[in-house]
N, C-alpha and C positions, 0 to 999 in steps of 0.2 A: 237569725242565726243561719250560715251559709254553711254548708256541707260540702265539704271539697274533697274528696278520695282521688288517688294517683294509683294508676295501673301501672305498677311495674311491667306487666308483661308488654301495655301497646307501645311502650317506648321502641322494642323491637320492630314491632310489624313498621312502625311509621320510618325509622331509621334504613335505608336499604344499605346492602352490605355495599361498601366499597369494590370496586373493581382495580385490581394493578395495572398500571400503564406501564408497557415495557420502552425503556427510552432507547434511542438509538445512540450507537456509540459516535465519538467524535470521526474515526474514521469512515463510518457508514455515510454520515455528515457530510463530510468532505467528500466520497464517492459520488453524492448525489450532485450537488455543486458543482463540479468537474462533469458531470456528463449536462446537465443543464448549458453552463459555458459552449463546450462542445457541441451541443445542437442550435444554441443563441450562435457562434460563429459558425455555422454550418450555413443556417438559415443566412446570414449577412454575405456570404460567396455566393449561394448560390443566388442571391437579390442582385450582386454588382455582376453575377457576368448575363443575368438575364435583360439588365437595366441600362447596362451601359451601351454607348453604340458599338460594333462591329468593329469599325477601324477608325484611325485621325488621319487627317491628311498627313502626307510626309512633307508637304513643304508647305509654309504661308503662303500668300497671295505676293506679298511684297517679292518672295525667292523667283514666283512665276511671269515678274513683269518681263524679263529677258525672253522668255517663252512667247509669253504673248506678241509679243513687238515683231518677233522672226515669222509668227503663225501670221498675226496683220500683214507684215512687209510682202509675205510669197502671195498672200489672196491677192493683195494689189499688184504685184509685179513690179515691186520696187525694189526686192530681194531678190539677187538670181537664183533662181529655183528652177534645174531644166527639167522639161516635161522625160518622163518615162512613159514608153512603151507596155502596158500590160499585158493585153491581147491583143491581135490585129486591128488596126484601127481604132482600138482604145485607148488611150494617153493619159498618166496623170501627173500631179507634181511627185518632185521626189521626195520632198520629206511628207507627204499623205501618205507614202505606200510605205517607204521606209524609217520616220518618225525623225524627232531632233531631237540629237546627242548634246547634253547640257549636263554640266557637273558632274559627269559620272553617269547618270541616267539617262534615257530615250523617252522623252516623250511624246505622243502621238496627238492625231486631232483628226478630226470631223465635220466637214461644215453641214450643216443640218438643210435639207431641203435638197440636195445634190448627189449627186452621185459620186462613193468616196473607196477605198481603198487601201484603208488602214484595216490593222488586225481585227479592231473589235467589228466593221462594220462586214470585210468580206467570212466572217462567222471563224476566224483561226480561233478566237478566243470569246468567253462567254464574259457577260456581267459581272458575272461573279471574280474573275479571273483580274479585274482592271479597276483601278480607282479612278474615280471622277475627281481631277484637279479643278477644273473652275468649267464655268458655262457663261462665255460673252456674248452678249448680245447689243454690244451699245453701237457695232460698223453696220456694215448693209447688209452682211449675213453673221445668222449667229454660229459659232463655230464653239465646240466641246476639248476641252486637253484631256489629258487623262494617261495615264502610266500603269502599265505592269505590276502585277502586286506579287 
């Protein structure tokens, strides 16, 4: 014979009281979601202006073959380009000191290894100031284009 007695009272102790959860209303809801979004596209601007480059070029390679061909023709002296007078006794070509007008724009150039005469090189204007169009190097000197920004 098995003796089973039931405590009414440990039912209590064992059962712990419930706690009420206060729910949040749908508008609270919604508040929260809207500012999430809001800092998720906060977060995505401030990733594309930290990520993306600085500038694009304004023109392709294809737009700057006119360019190029004028910058080649004056290094060779197959383009008449007359020398200018900078300082006494110093001479350069004219479009190095004063750039080529194309399309609307002035492009400038540099040939590297020489002594030049364009804005960016006699210090009017900084790096920062100028974009780098193309950098040829395939004639006997390499020579930089590059334009005003």
């Amino acid at each position: 014979m098995i003796n089973a007695t039931t405590h009414q009272g440990a039912e209590g102790v064992l059962r712990a009281d419930a706690r009420h959860v206060r729910h949040i209303s749908s508008r609270a809801l919604l508040i929260m979601m809207g500012v999430e979004l809001v800092m998720i596209f906060g977060v995505l601007v401030w990733a594309l202006f930290w990520l993306l480059p600085t500038s694009t070029p304004f023109a392709s390679h294809q737009d700057l073959t006119p360019v190029v061909e004028m910058v080649r023709g004056s290094l060779s002296g197959a383009i008449n380009d007359p020398m200018v007078d900078v300082v006494p006794g110093v001479s350069a070509r004219s479009s190095n000191l004063r750039g080529l007008s194309m399309g609307g724009s002035v492009f400038y150039y540099y040939v590297e290894g020489h002594a030049n005469f364009d804005p960016l090189s006699r210090g009017v204007v900084g790096h920062d100031s100028v974009e780098i169009m193309l950098r040829d190097s395939s004639g006997p000197s390499a020579f930089v284009i590059y334009r005003m920004r």
